[in-house]
C-alpha positions, -999 to 999 in steps of 0.1 A, spaced: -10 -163 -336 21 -152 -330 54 -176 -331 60 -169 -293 22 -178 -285 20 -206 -309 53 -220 -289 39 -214 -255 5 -233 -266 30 -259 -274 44 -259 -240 16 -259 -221 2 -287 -240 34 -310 -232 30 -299 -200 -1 -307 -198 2 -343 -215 32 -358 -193 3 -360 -164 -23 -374 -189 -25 -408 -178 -36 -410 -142 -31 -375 -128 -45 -348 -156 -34 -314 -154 -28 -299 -118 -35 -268 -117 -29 -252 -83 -55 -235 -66 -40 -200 -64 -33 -196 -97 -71 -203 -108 -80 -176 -80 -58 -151 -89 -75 -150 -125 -102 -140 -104 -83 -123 -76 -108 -90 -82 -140 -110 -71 -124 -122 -39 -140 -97 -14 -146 -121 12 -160 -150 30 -200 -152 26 -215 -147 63 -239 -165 81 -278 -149 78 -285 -131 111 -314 -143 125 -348 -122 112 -326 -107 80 -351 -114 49 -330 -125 21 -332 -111 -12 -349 -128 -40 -322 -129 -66 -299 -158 -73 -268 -165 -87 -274 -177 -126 -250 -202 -139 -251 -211 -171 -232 -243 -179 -226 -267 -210 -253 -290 -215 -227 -321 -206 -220 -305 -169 -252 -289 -159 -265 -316 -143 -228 -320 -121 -230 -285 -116 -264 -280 -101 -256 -311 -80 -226 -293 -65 -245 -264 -61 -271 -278 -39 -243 -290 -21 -222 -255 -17 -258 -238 -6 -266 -267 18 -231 -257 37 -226 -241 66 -218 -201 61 -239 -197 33 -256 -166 44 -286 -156 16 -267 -175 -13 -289 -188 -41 -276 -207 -72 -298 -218 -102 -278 -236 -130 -289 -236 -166 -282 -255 -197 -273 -238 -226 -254 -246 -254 -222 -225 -256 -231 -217 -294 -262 -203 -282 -248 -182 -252 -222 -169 -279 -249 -155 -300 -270 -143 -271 -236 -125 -255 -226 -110 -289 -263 -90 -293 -261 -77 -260 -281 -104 -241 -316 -100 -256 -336 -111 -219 -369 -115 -248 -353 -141 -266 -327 -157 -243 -343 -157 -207 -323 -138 -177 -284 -129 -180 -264 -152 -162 -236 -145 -137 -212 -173 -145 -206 -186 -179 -190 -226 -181 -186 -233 -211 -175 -272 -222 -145 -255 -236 -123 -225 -243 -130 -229 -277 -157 -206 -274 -147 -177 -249 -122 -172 -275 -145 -170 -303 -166 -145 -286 -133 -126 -275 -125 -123 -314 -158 -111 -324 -158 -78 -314 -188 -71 -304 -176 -63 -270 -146 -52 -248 -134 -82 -230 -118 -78 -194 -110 -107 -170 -125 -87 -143 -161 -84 -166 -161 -44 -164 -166 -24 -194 -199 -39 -203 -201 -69 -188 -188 -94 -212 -166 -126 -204 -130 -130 -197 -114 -149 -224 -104 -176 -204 -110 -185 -169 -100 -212 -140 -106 -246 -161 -136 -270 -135 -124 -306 -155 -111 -318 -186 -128 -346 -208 -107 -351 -241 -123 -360 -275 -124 -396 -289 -138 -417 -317 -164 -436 -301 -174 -470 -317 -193 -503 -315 -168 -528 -300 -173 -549 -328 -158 -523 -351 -129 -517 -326 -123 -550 -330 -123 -550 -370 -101 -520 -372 -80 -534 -350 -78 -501 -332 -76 -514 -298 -45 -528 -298 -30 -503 -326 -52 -472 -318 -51 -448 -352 -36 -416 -356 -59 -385 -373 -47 -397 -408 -53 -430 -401 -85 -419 -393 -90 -401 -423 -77 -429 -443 -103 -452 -433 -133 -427 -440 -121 -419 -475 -114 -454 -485 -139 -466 -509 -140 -501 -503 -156 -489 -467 -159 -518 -443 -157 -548 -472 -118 -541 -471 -124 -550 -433 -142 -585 -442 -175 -566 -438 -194 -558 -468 -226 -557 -452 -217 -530 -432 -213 -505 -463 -191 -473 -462 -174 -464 -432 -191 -430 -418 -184 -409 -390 -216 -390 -373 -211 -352 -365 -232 -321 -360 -227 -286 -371 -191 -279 -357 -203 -242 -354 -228 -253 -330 -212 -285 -313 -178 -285 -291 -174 -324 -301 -177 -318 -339 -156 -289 -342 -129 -301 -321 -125 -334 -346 -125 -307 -374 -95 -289 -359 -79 -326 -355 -88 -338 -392 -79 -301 -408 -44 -303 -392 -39 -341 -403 -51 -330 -439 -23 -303 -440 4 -330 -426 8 -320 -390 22 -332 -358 8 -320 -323 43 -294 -327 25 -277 -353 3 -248 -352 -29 -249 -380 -30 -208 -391 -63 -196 -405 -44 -198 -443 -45 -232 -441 -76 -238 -442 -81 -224 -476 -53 -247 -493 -67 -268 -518 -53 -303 -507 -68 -292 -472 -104 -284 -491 -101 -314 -507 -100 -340 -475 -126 -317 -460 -148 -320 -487 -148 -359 -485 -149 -361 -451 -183 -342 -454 -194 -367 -478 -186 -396 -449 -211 -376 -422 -240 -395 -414 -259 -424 -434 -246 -457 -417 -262 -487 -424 -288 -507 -401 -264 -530 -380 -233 -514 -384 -237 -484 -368 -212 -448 -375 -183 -439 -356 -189 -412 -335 -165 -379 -322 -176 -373 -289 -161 -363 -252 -149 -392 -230 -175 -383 -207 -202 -383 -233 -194 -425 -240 -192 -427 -204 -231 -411 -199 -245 -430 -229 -232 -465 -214 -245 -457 -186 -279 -455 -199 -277 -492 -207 -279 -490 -242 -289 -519 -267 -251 -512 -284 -228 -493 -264 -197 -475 -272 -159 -481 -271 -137 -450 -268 -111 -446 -290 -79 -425 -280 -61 -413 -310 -23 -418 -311 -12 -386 -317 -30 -363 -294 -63 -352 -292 -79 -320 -284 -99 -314 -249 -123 -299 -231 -115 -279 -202 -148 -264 -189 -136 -227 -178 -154 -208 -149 -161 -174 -166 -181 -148 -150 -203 -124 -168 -207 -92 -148 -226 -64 -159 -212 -32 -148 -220 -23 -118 -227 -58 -104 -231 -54 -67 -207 -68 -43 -225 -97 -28 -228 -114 -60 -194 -107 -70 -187 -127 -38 -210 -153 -44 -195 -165 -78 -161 -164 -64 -171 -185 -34 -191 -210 -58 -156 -215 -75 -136 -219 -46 -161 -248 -33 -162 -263 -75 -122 -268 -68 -120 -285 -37 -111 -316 -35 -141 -337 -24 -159 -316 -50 -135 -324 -76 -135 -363 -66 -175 -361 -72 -167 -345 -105 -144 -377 -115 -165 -398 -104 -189 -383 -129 -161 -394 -155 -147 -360 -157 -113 -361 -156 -91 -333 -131 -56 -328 -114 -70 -356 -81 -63 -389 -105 -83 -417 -121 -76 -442 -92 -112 -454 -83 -130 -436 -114 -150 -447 -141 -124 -448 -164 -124 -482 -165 -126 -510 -203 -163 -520 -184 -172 -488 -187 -157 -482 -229 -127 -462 -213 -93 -461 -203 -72 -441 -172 -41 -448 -194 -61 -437 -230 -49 -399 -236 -12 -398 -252 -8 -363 -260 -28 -328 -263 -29 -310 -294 -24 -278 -292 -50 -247 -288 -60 -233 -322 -66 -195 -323 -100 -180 -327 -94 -165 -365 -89 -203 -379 -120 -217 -359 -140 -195 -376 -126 -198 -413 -132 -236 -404 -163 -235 -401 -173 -216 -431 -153 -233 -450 -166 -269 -440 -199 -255 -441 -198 -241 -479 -188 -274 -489 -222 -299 -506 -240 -316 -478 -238 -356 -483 -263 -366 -506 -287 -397 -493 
């Protein structure tokens, strides 16, 4: 990344974090349409009376951790008044797996129909399509039909280390939460959870899944490769850095601390805010405690990206940019926070609640966005490194 974009990732972020504790990240309603100010043709029309509609319908494909949210809202948006012939289906997909699918050309055989809409849990990976050339990229979805590298962000759910309250309590990381290092500190340390006055409890692990398949895991990477190296939120991680040996080194023992808790204790787990919030809500035998790191944590930002082949006609054009309009308004974006997703309305009145494993107040700081090059390096390298033996 260049200095000049590395410092305005920075910016942003601070930006960003100053409205992190009750009011997250405003982002004002024109600006998100005039990402999209080609697909604004107009206001969908009411069906005259004896006009058959047509049988397609808008395909969204959305993040398996906002599908649900999003079909309910798009019940609602085709319920409304003014409609006219709009039809929405919404699909969950994993973004690894749209990634895959968008880089081969959309094989309809192996993937099912190409969608219209693309959201993503996170930015992370629209930019690691972008880089992949496989595909010109154009925020208006020309020129093959391929996704805009960013788009108009739905919510935000930052990452946090979710735990048992009991081993909040012996890490003492409620009323001192840890920074990344500390973090890391605690995972390397071979005296595990006796050094806490719980032996029984074994080696401290953190569980994970493939971070080049899961938005939670490599999101923690980025977090734990940029503590390794000694940085603060200022910093930017270049791909180079990942290949430095004292870097290597923390990875490869972090590996080693994935998975393989003991019965009764339980592993610390990296997952979205809203993730704790939709496993408590399950009523659990143990739930979870978020944990906000001290120094910033990354986020998810759920981007609205549409996906138009070329020569997409207008109606649908029209339809994806009306679904987004309705997606930011406010009483949709209320519902949304109620649904523990956090946006630019506030936390008054949400879920985000110590009853509920969270807190309004819990985000300090964002760290900033890592380019595309270093996400992939990350994950080969964390991937080359021996799986943890059991």
């Amino acid at each position: 990344m260049h200095p000049d974009q590395a410092r305005h990732a920075r910016q942003h972020a601070h930006q960003w974090a100053g409205r992190l504790s009750y009011r997250i990240l405003t982002v004002p309603l024109l600006t998100a349409l005039a990402a999209l100010g080609a697909l604004l043709v107009g206001n969908l029309r009411q069906t005259p009376v004896g006009v058959t509609c047509p049988a397609d319908q808008l395909l969204v494909v959305a993040a398996t951790d906002i599908a649900d949210a999003v079909s309910t809202l798009a019940a609602r948006y085709t319920d409304g008044p003014g409609r006219g012939c709009t039809a929405i289906r919404v699909q969950a997909q994993e973004p690894a797996a749209v990634v895959e699918a968008l880089a081969g050309g959309w094989d309809t055989a192996r993937y099912g129909d190409r969608p219209d809409v693309w959201i993503p849990d996170s930015s992370l990976w629209s930019r690691l399509f972008g880089s992949s050339g496989s595909a010109t990229v154009r925020p208006d979805g020309e020129a093959g039909g391929t996704a805009a590298p960013t788009g108009p962000p739905l919510a935000y759910s930052p990452l946090v280390l979710a735990l048992p309250a009991p081993m909040v309590d012996a890490l003492h990381w409620a009323e001192h939460p840890p920074t990344w290092a500390d973090v890391l500190r605690v995972l390397s340390a071979d005296q595990g959870w006796s050094a806490l006055g719980q032996p029984r409890w074994g080696p401290v692990r953190v569980e994970m899944a493939d971070p080049a398949r899961s938005t939670s895991a490599l999101q923690a990477l980025i977090a734990w490769t940029g503590a390794a190296r000694g940085l603060g939120q200022e910093d930017y991680l270049p791909a180079a850095a990942v290949d430095q040996p004292s870097v290597v080194n923390v990875l490869r023992k972090l590996r080693s601390r994935v998975g393989g808790a003991r019965a009764g204790a339980g592993p610390m787990f990296v997952m979205s805010e809203q993730e704790v919030w939709r496993h408590n809500q399950g009523g659990p035998a143990v739930p979870l405690t978020a944990v906000y790191p001290a120094d910033g944590t990354p986020v998810s930002d759920y981007p609205y990206l549409p996906l138009y082949p070329a020569g997409t006609a207008a109606g649908r054009r029209a339809a994806a940019a009306g679904f987004l309009r309705f997606l930011r308004e406010p009483d949709s974006q209320t519902w949304l926070v109620s649904q523990a997703f956090r946006s630019g309305l506030g936390a008054e009145g949400a879920p985000f609640v110590p009853a509920n494993g969270l807190r309004a107040d819990g985000v300090s700081d964002l760290l900033p966005a890592t380019g595309a090059a270093t996400l992939s390096r990350l994950t080969q390298v964390w991937n080359s490194l021996p799986a943890p033996v059991r």
